[in-house]
N, C-alpha and C positions, 0 to 999 in steps of 0.2 A: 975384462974390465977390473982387474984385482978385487974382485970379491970372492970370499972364502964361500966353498962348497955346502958349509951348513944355513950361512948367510941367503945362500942364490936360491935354496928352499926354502927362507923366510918369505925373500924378496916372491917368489913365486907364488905362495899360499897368499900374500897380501893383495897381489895383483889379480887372480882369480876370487877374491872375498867375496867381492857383488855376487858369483855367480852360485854361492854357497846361500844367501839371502834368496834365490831363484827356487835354489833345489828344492829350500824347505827344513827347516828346524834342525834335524837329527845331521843337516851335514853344516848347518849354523854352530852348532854344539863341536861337532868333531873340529871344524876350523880352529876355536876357541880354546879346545882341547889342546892339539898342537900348538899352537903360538905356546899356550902354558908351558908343555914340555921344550919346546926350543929356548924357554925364559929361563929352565933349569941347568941347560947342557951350555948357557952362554952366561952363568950366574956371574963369573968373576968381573966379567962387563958390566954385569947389570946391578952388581952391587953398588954400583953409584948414583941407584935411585936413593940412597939413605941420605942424599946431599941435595936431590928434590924437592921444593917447596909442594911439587903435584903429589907427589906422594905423602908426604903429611896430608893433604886436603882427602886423598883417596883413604886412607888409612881412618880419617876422624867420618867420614862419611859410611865405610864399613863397619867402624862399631857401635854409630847411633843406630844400624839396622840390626846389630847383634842384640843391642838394648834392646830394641822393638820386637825381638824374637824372644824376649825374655818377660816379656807384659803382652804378650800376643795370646788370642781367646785360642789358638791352636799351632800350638809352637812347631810340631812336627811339620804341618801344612808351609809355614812360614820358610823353616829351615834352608829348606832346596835353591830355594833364589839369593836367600843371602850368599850362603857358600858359592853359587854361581858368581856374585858380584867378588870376592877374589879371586876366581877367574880370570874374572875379567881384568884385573889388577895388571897379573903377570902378560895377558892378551897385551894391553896397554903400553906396557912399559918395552916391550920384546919388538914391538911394534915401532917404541920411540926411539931405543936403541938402533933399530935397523935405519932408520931414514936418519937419525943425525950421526950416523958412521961411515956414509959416503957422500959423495959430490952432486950435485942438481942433476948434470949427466946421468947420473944412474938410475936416481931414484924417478926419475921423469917417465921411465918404461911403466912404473907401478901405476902412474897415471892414464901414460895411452891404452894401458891394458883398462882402464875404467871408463875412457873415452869408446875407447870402443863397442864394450859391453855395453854400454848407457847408449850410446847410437841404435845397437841392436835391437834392443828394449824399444825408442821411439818409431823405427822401421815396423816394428811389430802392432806398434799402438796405432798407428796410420794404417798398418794393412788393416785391423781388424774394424775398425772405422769401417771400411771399406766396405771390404767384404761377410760382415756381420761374424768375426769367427780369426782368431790368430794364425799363425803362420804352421801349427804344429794342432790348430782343432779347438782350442778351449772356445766357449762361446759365456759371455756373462750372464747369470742370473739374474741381472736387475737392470733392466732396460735404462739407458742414458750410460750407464758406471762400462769400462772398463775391464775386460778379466785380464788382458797378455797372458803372458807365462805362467801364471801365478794360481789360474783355474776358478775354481770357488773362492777364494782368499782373496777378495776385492780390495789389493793393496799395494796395487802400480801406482798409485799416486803418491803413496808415503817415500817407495823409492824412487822414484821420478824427484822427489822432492831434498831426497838425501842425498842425491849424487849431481842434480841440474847444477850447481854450483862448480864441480868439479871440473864437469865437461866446457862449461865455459871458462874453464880459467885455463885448462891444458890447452883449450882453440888459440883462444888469445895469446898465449906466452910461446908457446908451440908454432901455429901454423901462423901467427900475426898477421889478420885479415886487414883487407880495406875496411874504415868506419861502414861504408855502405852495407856491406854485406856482412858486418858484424854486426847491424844494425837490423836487417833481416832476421838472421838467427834468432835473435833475443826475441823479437817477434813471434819469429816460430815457435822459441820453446814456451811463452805465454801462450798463444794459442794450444801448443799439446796439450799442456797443462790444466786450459779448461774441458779441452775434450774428452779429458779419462772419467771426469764427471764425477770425481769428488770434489765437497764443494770446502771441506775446510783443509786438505790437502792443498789445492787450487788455490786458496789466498795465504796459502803458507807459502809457496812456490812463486805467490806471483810478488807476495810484500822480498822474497830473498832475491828474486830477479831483480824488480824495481832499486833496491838497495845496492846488490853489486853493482850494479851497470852504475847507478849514480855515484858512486866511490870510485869505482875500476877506468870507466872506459871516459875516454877524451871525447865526449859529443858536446856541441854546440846545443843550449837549451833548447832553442826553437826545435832540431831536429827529435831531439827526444820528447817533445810534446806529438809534434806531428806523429812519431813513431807510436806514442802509447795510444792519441786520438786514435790511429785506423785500428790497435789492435781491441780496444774495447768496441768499436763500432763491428767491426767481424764477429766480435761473441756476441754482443747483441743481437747480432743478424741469427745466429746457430739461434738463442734462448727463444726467439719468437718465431721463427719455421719450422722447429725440432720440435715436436710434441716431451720428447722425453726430458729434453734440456732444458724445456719453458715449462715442465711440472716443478720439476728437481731447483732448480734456478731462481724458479717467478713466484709459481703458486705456493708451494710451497713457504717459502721465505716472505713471501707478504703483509700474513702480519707482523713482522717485526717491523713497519713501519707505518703501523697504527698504534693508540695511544695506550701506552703499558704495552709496546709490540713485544718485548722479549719476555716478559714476563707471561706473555700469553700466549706466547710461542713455545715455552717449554711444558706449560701446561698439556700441549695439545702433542706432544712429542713423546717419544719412549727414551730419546736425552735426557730430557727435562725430568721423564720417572727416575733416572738414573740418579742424576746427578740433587732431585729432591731427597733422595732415601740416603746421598752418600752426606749429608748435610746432618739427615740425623743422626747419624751413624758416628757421623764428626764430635754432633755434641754430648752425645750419650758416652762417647769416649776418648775425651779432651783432648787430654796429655799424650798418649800414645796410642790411641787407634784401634782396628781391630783384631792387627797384624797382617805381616803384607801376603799374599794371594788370599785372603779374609773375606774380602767384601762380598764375595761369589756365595760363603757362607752365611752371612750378618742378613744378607739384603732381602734374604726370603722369608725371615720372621714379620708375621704380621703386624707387627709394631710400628713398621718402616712405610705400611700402605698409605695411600693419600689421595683419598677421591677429589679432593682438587685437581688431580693430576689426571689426564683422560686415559693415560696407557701406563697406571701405577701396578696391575696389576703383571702387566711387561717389563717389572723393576728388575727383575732376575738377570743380574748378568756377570761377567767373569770380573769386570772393573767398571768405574763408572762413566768410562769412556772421555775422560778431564784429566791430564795429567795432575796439578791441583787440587782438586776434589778426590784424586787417587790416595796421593801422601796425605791428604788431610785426613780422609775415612780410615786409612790402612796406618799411618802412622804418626796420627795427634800434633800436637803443635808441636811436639822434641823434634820427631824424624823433618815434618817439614819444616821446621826455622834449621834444620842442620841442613838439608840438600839443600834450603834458599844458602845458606854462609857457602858451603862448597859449590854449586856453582856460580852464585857472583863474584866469588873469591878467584877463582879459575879464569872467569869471563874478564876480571879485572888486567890479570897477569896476560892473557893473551892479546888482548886488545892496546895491552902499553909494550907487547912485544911488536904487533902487527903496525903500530904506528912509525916505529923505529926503523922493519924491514920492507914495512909495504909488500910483505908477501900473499898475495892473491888465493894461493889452498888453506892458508892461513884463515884469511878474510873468508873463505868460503865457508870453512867450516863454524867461523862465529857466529854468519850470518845464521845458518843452519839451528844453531844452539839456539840463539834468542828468539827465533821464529817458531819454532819447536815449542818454546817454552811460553806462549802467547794465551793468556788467559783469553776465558768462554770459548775460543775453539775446541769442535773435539778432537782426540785425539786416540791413539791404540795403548794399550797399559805400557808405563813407561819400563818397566820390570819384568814386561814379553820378550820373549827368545829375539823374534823379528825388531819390534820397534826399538827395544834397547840395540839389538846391534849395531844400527844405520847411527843412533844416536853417540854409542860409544866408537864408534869407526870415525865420527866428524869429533869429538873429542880429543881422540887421539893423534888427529890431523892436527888439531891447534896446538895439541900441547907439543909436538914435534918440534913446531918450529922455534920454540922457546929455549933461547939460549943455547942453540944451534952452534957450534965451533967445532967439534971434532969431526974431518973429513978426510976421506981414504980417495 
């Protein structure tokens, strides 16, 4: 397919990614590593990110976090992630280089290799349904949730939620179904979706389904109501015959729809400890925060308790589980009004790319972005090995498409 030999071990590392998000951290890190050194051995190409507008936005976004390592209560602690996020710079860009250097033909493999692996994953999530227990043994710790592949890291939903995009956009463009049975699928993947039994994973998944399909797919309104009506009425049915899914689900979330329900929902929550401590945390240190991997440290000083709160003394956690409430505790108003300027700045450019090509991995991956980035749901620290990679992988998908013209 005329692609150069250093290229087709791009192209291979990229297409295997998901399965490095599977293994587990230490081969999330090696992945990242590589792209790095292929960004170096392909520099004379890749010098023409200096003519990138994405690259200024990454560049002023990596040194409000350098700033933030420099007002940070423990800079050492701090250091390791920032340096990670130029990393991820060259990940990024190595990345963009390879997809806008050849033709739809080619780079369409990097997708069926994600369709597949994402197939895999849902095969896996249905067996373990099933049979109380996946396909290779793991079994969940927390009756209703999901483990798959993933074991004690109850976090098949976050990538369920990073890739469902994908896998529907390769079906469509790819294997171009009848409406009916494209109309099924979507179904289906709502229904998995609630079945892995996270619940703000689930409404991330289910507002990025709802959203593609009403952008993407050619249905007549009626059917698309009739389709959403049976699939809420199916989870209905699970949330009231499942003991585990009508705890998780019903009781649970109930009072949020009594009066003051949210406010007296986090009360009663080890969220709500969370995200109360990451508030004062916020304001005890305005401007710049407590610096970033901090809050793990900040939040166990007893200044931060709050018997308001019923599970304040459960405040101790690695983040405060709020992307939002992350950068505001960890990095004051500088760091978050700069990632607010760099990603709506970003969101901007893709979004006035994607109207012009209507390209569908494009759209997938914006959805991805704004859904991600959905205040009061929680979420995993956006600065984690796992949850930033699925987030800089749909990143680099948007920004791909951006001014697209050179092909091989």
């Amino acid at each position: 397919m005329k692609i150069k030999l250093l290229d087709q071990y791009g192209i291979f590392l990229l297409s295997v990614f998901p399965l490095s998000l599977i293994a587990g951290n230490l081969f999330i890190n090696t992945f990242i590593f590589l792209f790095s050194i292929n960004f170096f051995l392909n520099f004379k190409k890749n010098k023409v990110i200096l003519k990138n507008k994405i690259f200024y936005l990454l560049v002023f976004f990596v040194i409000s976090l350098i700033i933030n390592v420099i007002f940070s209560t423990d800079p050492l602690n701090s250091l390791p992630r920032v340096t990670k996020i130029i990393l991820i710079i060259f990940f990024i860009f190595e990345i963009q280089r390879l997809i806008q250097s050849y033709k739809a033909n080619n780079i369409k493999y990097i997708f069926l290799s994600w369709f597949c692996i994402f197939l895999t994953v849902v095969f896996d999530i249905i067996f373990e349904l099933i049979f109380g227990h996946n396909m290779i043994g793991n079994i969940s710790n927390m009756p209703g949730r999901i483990a798959s592949f993933f074991g004690d890291e109850l976090v098949v939903g976050a990538f369920y939620h990073g890739f469902i995009l994908f896998f529907l956009s390769y079906y469509i463009l790819e294997l171009k179904p009848k409406n009916n049975i494209l109309i099924f699928i979507i179904l289906g993947a709502l229904l998995v979706s609630f079945l892995i039994g996270e619940r703000s994973n689930f409404i991330k998944s289910f507002l990025s389904i709802i959203i593609f399909a009403s952008l993407s797919i050619k249905i007549n309104f009626k059917s698309k109501v009739i389709g959403l009506t049976l699939v809420l009425a199916v989870i209905f049915t699970f949330i009231y015959f499942n003991p585990s899914y009508k705890l998780r689900f019903f009781d649970q979330l109930k009072p949020l729809f009594s009066l003051n329900g949210y406010s007296n929902f986090l009360k009663e929550t080890q969220y709500g400890a969370h995200r109360n401590a990451s508030v004062k945390i916020f304001r005890e240190n305005l401007y710049f925060g407590v610096g970033i991997k901090n809050f793990r440290k900040e939040v166990s000083k007893q200044k931060y308790e709050n018997r308001e709160y019923k599970m304040t003394d459960m405040r101790q956690s690695t983040h405060p589980h709020q992307i939002h409430h992350e950068f505001l505790s960890e990095t004051g108003l500088f760091g978050y009004t700069s990632f607010l300027f760099f990603i709506f700045f970003s969101l901007w450019l893709g979004i006035k790319n994607y109207l012009k090509e209507k390209n569908l991995y494009q759209l997938s991956s914006i959805i991805f972005i704004v859904t991600t980035l959905t205040p009061i749901l929680t979420s995993g620290s956006f600065l984690s090995t796992f949850t930033s990679s699925i987030f800089w992988l749909n990143y680099t998908i948007m920004i791909s498409f951006i001014e697209k013209n050179k092909v091989i």
